[in-house]
DRENDO-1510 file (C-alpha; in Angstrom, 1 decimal, always signed):
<recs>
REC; n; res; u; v; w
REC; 1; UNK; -12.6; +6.8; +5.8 .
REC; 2; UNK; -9.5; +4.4; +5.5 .
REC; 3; UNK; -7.6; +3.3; +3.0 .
REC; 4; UNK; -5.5; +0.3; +1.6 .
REC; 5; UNK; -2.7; +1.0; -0.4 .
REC; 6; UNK; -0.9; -0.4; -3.0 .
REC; 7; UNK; +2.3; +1.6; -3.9 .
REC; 8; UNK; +5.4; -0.2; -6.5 .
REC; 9; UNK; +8.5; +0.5; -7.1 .
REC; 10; UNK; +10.0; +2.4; -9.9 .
REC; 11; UNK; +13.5; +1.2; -9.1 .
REC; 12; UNK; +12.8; -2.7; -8.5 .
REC; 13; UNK; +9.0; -3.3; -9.4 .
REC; 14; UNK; +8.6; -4.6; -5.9 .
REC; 15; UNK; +5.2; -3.9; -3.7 .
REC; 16; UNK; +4.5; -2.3; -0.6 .
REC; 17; UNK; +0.7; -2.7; +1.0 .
REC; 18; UNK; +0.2; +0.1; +4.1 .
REC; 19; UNK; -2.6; +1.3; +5.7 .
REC; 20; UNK; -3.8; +5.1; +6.5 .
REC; 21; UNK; -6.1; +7.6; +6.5 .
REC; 22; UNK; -4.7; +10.2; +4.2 .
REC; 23; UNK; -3.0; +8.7; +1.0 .
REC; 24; UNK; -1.8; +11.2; -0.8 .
REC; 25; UNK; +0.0; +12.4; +2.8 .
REC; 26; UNK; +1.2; +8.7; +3.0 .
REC; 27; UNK; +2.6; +8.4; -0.4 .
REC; 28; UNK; +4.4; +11.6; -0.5 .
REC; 29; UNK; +6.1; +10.3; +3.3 .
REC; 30; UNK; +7.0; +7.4; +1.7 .
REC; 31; UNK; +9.0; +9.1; -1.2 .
REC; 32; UNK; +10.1; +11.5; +0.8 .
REC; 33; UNK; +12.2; +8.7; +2.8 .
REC; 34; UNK; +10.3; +9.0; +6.1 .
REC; 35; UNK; +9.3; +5.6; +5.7 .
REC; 36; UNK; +12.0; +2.9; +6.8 .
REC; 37; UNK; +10.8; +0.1; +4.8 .
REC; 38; UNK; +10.5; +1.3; +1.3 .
REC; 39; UNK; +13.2; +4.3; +1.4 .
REC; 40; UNK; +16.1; +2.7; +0.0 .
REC; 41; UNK; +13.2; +1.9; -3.0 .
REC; 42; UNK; +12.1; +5.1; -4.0 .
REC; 43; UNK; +10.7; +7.1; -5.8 .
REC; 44; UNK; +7.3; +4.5; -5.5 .
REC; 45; UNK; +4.3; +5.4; -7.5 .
REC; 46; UNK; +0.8; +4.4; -6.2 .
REC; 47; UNK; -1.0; +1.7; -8.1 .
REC; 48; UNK; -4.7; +2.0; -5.9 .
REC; 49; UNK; -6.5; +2.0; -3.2 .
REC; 50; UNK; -9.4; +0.1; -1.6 .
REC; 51; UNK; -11.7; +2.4; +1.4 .
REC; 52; UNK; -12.8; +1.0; +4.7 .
REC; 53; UNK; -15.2; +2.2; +7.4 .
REC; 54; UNK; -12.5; +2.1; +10.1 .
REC; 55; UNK; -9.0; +1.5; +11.0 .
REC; 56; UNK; -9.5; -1.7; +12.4 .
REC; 57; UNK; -11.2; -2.5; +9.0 .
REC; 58; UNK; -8.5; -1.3; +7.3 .
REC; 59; UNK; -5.6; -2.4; +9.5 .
REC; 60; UNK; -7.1; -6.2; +9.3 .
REC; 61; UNK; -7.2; -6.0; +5.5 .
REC; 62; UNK; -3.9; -5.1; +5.5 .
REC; 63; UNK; -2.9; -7.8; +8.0 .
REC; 64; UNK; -4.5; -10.2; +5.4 .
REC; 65; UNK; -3.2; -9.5; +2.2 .
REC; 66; UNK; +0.5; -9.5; +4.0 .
REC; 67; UNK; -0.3; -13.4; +5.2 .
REC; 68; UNK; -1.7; -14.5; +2.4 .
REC; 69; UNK; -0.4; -14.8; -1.0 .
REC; 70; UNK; -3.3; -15.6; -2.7 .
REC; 71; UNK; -5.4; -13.0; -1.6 .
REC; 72; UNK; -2.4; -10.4; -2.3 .
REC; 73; UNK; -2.4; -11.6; -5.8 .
REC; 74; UNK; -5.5; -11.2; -6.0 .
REC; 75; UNK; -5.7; -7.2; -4.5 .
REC; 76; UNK; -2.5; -6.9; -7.2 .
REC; 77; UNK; -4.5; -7.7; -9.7 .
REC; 78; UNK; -7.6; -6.1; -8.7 .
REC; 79; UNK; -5.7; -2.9; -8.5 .
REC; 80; UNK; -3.4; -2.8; -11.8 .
REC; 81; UNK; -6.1; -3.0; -13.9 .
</recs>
């Protein structure tokens, strides 16, 4: 199983969408700084998740909601709630 991520901020409320197999693994990378693009906004706290089949599943999903602001609204709002 593979999962789409939704992880925010705590210091500027901004989003990060990733992609991975383990997210509990993932998340605690991400606070722990391993992760270039979010380390300067930790600590990040994760909002949800959606499950795929398989990582080119996932990995397209991802792709996706990164090009399209619609559908990333969309997943936001799908997940906050």
């Amino acid at each position: 199983m593979f999962y789409v991520y939704l992880l925010k901020s705590e210091v500027d409320g901004k989003y990060y969408i990733g992609q991975t197999d383990n997210v509990s693994a993932r998340l605690a990378r991400h606070n722990q700084g391993f992760v270039p693009a979010t380390r300067a906004r930790r600590p990040l706290a994760l909002i949800g998740y959606e499950t795929h089949p398989s990582r080119n599943e996932a990995r397209f999903r991802e792709y996706e909601l990164k090009k399209s602001a619609s559908k990333r609204k969309e997943f936001y709002r799908k997940l906050e709630k």
